[in-house]
TORRO-200152 format. One line per 8 residues: their letters; for each residue x, y, z of N, C-alpha, C, CB. Coordinates in pm, 1 decimal. Glycine has a CB too. Layout:
N
A = X/Y/Z/X/Y/Z/X/Y/Z/X/Y/Z; ...
END
This chain:
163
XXXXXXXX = 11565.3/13652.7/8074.9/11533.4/13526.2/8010.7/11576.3/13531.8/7864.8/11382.6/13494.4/8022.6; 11698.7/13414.3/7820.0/11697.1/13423.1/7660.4/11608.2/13348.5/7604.2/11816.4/13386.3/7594.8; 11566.2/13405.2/7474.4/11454.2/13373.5/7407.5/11566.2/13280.9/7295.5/11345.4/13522.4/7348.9; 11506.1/13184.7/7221.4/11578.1/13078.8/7167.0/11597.0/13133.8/7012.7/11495.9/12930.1/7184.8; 11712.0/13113.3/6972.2/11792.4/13181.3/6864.6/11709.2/13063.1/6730.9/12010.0/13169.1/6898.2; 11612.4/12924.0/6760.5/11618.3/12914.1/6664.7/11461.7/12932.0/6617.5/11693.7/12809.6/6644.2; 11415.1/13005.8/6699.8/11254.8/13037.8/6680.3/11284.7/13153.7/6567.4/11155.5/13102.1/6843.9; 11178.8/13140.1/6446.0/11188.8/13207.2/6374.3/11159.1/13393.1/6355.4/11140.2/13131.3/6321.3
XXXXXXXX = 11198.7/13492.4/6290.3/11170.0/13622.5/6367.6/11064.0/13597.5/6246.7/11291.4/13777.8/6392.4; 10949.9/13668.6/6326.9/10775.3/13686.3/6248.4/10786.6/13883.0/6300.6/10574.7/13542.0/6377.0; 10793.2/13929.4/6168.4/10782.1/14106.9/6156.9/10604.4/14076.2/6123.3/10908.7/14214.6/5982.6; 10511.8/14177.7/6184.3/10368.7/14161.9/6136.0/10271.7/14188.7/6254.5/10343.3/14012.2/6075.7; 10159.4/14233.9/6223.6/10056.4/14313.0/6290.0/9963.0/14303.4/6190.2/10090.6/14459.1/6332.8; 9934.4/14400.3/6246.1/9776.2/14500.4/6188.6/9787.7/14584.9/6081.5/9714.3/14614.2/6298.6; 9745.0/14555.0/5991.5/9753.5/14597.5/5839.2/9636.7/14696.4/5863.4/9727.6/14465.6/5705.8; 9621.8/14799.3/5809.5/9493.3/14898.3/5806.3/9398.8/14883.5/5845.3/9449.3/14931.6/5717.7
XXXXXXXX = 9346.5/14759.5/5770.8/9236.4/14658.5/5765.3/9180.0/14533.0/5762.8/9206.9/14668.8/5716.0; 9301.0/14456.5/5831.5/9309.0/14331.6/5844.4/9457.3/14281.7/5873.6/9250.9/14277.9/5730.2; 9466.7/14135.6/6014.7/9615.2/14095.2/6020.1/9712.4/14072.0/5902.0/9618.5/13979.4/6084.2; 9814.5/14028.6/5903.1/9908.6/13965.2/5790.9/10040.0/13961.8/5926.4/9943.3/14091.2/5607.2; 10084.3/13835.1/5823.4/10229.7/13824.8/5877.5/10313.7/13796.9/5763.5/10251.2/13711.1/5988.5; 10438.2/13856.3/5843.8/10548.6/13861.0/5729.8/10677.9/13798.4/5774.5/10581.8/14012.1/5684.6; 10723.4/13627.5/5721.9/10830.9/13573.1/5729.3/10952.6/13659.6/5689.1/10817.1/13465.0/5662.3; 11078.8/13709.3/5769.7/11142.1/13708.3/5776.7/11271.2/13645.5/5830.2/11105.9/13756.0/5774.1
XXXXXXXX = 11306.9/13513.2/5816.0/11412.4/13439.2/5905.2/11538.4/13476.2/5826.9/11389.6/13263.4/5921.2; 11599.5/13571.1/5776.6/11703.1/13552.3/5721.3/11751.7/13697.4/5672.3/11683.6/13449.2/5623.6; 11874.8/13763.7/5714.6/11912.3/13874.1/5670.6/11927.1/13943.3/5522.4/12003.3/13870.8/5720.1; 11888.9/13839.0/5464.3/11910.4/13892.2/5312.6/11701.7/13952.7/5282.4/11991.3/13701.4/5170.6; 11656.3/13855.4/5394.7/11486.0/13918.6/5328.6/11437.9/14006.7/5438.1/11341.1/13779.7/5301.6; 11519.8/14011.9/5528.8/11516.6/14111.2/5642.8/11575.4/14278.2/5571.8/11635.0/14039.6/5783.2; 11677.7/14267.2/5506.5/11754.3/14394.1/5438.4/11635.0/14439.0/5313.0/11937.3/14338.7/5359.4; 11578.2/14359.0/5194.8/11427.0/14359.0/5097.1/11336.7/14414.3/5168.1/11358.4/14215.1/5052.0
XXXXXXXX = 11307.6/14414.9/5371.8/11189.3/14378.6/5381.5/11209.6/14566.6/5373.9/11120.1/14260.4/5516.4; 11317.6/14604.4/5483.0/11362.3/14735.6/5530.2/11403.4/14827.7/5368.8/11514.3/14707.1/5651.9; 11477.6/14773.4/5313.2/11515.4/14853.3/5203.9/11380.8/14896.5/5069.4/11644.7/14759.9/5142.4; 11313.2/14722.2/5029.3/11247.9/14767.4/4973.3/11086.9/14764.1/4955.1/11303.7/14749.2/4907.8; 11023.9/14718.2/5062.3/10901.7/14722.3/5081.4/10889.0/14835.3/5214.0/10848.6/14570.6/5100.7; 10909.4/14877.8/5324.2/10899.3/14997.7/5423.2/10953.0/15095.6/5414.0/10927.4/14982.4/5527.8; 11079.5/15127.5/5277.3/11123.2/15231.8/5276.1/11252.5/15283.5/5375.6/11017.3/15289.4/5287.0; 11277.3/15167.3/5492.6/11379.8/15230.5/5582.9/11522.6/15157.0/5574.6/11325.2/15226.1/5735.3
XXXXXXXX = 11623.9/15158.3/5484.9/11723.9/15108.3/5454.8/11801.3/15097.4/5606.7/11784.9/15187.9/5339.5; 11799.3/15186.4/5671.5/11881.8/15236.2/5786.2/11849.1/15121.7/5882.2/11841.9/15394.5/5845.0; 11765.8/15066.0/5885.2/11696.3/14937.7/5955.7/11782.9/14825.2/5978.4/11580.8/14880.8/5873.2; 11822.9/14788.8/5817.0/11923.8/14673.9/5858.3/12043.9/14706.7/5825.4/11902.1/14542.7/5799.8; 12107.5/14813.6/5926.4/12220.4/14865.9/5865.9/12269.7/14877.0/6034.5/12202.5/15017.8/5748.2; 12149.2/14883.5/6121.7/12116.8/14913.6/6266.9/12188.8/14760.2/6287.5/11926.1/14948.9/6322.0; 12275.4/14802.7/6408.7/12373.3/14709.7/6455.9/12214.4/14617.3/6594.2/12564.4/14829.4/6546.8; 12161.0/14700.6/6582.1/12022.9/14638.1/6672.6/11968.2/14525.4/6581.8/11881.5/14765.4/6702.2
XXXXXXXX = 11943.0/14512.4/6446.7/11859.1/14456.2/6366.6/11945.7/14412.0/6261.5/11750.9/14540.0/6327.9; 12061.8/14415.0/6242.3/12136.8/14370.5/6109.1/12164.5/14180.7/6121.8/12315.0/14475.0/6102.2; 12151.6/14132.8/6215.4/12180.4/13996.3/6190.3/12054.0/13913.1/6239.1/12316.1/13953.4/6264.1; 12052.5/13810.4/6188.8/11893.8/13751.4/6260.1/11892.4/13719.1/6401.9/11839.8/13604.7/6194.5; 12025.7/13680.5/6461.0/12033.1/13668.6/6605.8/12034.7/13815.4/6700.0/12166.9/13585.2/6630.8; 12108.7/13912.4/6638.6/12035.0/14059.4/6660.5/11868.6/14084.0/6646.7/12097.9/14156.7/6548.4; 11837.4/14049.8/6562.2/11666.5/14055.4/6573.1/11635.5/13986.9/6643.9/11579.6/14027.1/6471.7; 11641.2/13857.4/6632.5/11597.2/13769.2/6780.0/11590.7/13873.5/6920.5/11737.6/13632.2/6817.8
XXXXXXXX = 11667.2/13894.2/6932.1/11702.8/13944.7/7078.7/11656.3/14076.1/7127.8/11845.9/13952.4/7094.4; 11661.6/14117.7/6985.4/11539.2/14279.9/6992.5/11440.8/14279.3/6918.5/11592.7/14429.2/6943.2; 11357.0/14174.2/6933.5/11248.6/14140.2/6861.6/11116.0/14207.5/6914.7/11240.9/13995.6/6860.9; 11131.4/14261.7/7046.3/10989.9/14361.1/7083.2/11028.2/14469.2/7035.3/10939.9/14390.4/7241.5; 11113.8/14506.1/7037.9/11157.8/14670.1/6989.4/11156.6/14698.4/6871.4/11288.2/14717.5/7017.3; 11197.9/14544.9/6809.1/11168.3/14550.6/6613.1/11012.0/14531.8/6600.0/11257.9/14387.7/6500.5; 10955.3/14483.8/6667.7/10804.7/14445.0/6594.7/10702.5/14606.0/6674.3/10723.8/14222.6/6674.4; 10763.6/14632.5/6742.3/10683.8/14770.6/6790.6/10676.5/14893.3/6698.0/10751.4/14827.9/6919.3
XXXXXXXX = 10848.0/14861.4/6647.5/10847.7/14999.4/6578.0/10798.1/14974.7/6415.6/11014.9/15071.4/6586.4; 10792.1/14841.9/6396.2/10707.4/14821.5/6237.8/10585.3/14807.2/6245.0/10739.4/14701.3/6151.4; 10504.3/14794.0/6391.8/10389.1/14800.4/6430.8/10296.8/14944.6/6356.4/10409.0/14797.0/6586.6; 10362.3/15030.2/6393.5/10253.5/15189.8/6364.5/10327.2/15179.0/6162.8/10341.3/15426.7/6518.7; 10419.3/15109.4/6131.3/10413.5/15129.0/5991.5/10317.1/15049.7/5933.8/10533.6/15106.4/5929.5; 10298.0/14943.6/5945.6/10210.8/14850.9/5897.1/10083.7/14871.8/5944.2/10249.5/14727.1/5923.3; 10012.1/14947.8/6056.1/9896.4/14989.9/6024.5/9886.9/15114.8/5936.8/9834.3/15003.6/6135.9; 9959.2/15173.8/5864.5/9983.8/15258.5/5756.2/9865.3/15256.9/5657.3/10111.8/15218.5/5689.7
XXXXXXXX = 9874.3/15125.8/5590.0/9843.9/15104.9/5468.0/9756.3/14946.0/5490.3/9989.6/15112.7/5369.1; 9717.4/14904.3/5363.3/9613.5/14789.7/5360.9/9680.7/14655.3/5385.6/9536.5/14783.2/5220.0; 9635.7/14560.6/5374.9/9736.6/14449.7/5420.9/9706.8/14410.8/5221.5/9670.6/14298.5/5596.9; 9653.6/14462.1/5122.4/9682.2/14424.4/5009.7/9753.8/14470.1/4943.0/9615.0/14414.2/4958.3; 9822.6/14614.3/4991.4/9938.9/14702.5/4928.5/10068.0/14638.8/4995.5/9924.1/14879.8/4966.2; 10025.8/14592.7/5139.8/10171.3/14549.9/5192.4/10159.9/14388.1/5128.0/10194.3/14562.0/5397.1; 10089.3/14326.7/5098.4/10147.8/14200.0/4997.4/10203.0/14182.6/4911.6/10098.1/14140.6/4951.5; 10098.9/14321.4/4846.0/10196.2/14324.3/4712.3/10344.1/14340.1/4678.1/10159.8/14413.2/4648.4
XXXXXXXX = 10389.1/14480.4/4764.7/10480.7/14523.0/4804.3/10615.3/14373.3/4823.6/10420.6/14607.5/4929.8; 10553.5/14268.9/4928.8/10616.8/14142.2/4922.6/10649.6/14073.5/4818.8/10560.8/14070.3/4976.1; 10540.9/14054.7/4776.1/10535.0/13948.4/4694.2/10647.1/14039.8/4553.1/10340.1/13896.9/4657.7; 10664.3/14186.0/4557.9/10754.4/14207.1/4436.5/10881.7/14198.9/4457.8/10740.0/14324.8/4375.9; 10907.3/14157.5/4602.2/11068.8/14101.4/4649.3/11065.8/13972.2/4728.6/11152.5/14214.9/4755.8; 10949.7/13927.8/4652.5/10994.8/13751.4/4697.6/11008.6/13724.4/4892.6/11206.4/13713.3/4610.7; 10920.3/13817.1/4929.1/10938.2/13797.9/5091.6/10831.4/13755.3/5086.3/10965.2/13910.4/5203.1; 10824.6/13635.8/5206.1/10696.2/13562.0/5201.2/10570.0/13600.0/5336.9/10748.8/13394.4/5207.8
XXXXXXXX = 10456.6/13613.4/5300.5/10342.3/13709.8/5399.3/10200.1/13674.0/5353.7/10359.2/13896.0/5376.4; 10128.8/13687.6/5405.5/10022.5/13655.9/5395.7/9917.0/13707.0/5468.5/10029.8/13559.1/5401.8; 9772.4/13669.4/5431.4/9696.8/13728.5/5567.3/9650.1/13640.1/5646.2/9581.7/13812.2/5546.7; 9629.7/13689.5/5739.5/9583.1/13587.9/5887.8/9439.5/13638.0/5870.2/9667.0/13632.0/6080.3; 9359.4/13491.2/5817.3/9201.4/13462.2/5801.7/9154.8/13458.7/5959.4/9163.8/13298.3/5712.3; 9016.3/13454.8/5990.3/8970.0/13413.5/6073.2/8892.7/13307.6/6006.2/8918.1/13502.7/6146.6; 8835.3/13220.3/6092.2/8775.7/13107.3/6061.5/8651.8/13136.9/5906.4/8701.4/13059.0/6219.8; 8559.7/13217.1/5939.3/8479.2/13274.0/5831.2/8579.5/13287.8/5714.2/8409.3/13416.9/5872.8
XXXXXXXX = 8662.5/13390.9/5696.2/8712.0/13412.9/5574.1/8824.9/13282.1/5540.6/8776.4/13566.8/5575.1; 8850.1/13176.9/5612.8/8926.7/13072.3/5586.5/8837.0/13028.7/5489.8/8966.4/12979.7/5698.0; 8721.1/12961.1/5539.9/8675.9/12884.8/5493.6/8572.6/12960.8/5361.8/8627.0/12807.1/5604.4; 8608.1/13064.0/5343.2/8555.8/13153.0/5212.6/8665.8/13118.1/5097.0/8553.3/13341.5/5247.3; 8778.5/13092.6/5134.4/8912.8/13082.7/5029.5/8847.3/12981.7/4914.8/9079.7/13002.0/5114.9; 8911.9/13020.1/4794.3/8881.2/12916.4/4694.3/9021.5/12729.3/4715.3/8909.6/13036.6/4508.0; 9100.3/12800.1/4843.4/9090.6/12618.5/4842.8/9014.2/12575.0/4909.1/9196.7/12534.7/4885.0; 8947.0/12636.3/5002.6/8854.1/12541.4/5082.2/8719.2/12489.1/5005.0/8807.5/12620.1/5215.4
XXXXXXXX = 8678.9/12621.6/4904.6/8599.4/12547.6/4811.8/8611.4/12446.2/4684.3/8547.7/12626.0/4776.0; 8696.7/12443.3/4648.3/8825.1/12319.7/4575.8/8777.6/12222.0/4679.2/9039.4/12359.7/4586.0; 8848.8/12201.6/4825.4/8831.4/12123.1/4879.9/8745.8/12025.5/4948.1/8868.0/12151.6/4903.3; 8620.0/12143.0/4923.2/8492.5/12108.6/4933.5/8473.1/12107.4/5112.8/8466.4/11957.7/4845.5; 8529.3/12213.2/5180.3/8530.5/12162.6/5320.6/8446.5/12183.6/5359.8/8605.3/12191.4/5403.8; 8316.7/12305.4/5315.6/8196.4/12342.9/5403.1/8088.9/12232.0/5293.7/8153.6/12555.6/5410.8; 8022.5/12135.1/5382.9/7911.0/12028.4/5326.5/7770.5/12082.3/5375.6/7936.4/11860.7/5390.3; 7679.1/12069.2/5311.4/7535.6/12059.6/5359.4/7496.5/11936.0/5334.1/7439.2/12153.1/5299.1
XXXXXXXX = 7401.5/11932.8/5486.3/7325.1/11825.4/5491.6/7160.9/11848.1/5517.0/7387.1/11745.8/5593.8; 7099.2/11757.9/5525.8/6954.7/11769.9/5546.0/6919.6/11691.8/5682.1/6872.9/11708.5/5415.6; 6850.6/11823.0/5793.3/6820.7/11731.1/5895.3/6695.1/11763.2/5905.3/6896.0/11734.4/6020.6; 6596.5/11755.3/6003.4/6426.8/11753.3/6015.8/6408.7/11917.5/6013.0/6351.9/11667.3/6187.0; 6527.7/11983.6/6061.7/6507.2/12131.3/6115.7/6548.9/12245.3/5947.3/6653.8/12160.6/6287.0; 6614.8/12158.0/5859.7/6614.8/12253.9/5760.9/6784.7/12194.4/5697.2/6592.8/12438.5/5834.2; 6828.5/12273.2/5610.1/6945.9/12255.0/5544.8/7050.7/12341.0/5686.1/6938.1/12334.7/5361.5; 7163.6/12190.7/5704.3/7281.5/12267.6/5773.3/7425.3/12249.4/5724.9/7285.1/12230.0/5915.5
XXXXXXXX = 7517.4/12376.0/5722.4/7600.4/12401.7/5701.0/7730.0/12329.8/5745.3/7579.7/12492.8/5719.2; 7791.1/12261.8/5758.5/7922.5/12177.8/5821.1/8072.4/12194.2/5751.6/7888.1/12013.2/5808.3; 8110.2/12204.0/5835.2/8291.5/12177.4/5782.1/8334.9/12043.9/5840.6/8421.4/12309.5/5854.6; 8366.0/11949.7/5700.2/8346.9/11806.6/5708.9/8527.9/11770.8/5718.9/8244.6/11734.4/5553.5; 8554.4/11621.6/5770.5/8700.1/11650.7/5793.4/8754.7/11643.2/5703.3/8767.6/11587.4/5870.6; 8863.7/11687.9/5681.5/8972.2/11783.7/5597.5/9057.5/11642.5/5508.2/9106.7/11899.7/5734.9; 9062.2/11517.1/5612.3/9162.5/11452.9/5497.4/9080.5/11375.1/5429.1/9290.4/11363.6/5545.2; 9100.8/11335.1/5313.9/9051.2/11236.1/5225.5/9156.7/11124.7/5187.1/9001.2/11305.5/5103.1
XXXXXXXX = 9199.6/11024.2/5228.3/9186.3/10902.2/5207.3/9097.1/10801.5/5174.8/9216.3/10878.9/5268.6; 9165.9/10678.1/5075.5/9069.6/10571.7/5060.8/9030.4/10502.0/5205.1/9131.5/10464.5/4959.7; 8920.6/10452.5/5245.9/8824.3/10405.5/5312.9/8798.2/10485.5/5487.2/8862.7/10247.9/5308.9; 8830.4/10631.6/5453.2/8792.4/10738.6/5526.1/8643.4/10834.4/5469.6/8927.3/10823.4/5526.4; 8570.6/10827.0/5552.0/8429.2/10907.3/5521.0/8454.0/10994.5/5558.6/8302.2/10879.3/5566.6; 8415.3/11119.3/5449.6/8397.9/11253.9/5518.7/8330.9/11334.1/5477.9/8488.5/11318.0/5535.6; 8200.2/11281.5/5464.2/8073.8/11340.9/5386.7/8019.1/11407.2/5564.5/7940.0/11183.1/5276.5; 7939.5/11496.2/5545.6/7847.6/11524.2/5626.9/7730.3/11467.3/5669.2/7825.0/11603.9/5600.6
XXXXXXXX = 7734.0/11366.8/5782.0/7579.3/11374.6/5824.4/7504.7/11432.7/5849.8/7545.0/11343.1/5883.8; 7341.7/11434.3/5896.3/7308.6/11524.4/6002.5/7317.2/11453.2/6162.6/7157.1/11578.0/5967.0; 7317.1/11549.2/6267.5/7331.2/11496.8/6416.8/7222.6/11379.7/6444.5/7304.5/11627.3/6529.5; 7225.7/11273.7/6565.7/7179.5/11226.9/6580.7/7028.4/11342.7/6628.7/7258.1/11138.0/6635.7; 6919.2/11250.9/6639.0/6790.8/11305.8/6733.7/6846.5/11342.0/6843.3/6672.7/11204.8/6773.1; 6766.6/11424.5/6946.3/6807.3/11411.3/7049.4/6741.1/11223.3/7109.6/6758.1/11559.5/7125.2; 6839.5/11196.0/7194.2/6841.9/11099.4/7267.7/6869.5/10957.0/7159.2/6706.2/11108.1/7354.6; 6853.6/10993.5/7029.1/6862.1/10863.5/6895.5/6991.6/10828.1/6998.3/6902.4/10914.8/6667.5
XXXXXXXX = 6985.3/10672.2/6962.2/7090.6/10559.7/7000.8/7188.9/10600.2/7165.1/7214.1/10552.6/6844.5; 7119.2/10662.2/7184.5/7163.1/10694.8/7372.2/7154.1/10569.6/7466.0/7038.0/10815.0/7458.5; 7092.9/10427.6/7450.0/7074.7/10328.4/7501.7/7214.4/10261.7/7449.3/6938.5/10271.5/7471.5; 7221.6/10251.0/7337.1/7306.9/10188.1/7279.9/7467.3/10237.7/7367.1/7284.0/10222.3/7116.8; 7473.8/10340.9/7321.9/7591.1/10393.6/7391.6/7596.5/10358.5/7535.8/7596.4/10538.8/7378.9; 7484.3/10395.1/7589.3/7511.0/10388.7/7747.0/7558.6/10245.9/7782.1/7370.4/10424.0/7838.1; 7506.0/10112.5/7657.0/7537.8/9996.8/7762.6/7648.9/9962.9/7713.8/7442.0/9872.0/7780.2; 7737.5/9998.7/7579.4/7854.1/10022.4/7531.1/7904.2/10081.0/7636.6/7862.2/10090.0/7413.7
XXXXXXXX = 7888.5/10177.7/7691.4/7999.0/10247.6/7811.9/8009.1/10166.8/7900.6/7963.4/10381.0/7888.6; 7860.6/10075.6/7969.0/7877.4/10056.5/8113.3/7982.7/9938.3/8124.8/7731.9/10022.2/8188.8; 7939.3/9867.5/7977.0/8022.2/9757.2/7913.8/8195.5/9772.2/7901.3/7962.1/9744.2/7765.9; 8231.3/9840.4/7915.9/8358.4/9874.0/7870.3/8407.1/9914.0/8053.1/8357.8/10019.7/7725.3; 8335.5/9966.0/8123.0/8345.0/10017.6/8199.9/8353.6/9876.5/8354.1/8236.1/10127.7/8170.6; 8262.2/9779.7/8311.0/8303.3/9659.5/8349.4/8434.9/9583.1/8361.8/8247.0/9606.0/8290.6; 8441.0/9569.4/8206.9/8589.5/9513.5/8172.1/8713.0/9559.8/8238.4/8619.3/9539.0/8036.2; 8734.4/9728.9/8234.9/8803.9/9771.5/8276.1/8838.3/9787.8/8465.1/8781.8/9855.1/8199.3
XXX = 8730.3/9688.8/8548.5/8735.2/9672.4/8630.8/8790.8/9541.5/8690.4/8650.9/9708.8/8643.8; 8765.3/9449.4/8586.7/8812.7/9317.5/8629.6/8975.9/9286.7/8657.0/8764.8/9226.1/8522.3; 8981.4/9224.5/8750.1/9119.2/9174.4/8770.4/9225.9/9106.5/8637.3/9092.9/9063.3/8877.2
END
């Protein structure tokens, strides 16, 4: 099965102590990534790995063998390492540490509200436009406005029967 030449090659795993991935689509940050952040020049010199459509195509064999390097070291030494040749990487949050980032607190995405049971925590929606709400409520009661809905449904559910 060929795998499609224009899917981008993603080098990246398991950092010591946490994921990261590292954009590489292009032989000039593919040769930076080998020469000067992993130390292995010989990498993109490898008729296996020297062109990006060569990586494409040996892309399990490339991400296996940078696999045991990159659990080496921390995923904050291997950023750095990036970020001093302009290769672009990052770490892969899980939901908790996403929403720990200082844009999400900029953004204000985790809201508290007040319901009968105590203060609760919410991640309110993300876009802000004019005459879009996206403050946090608290949930309805159980059963609050359940009549309402139901004859809204049965209502709709009518209509959609008629000839």
């Amino acid at each position: 099965m060929r795998r499609s030449r224009v899917k981008r090659n993603r080098c990246g795993d398991e950092a010591k102590d946490q994921p990261f991935v590292v954009a590489v689509g292009n032989d000039g940050l593919f040769g930076r990534l080998a020469r000067d952040v992993i130390g292995q020049p010989q990498l993109a010199d490898d008729p296996r790995f020297a062109t990006n459509e060569a990586r494409s195509c040996n892309r399990d064999l490339l991400n296996a063998s940078l696999a045991d390097l990159f659990r080496q070291r921390t995923v904050e030494t291997w950023l750095t390492a990036l970020r001093e040749v302009n290769i672009p990487g990052g770490r892969i949050n899980d939901v908790t540490d996403a929403l720990a980032t200082k844009q999400a607190e900029e953004r204000q995405l985790v809201q508290s509200c007040s319901t009968e049971g105590g203060q609760v925590r919410a991640v309110r929606y993300p876009v802000r436009a004019e005459g879009i709400c996206s403050e946090v409520t608290p949930p309805p009661k159980l059963g609050e406005g359940g009549e309402a809905l139901l004859r809204n449904w049965l209502a709709r559910q009518r209509r959609s029967r008629k000839p």
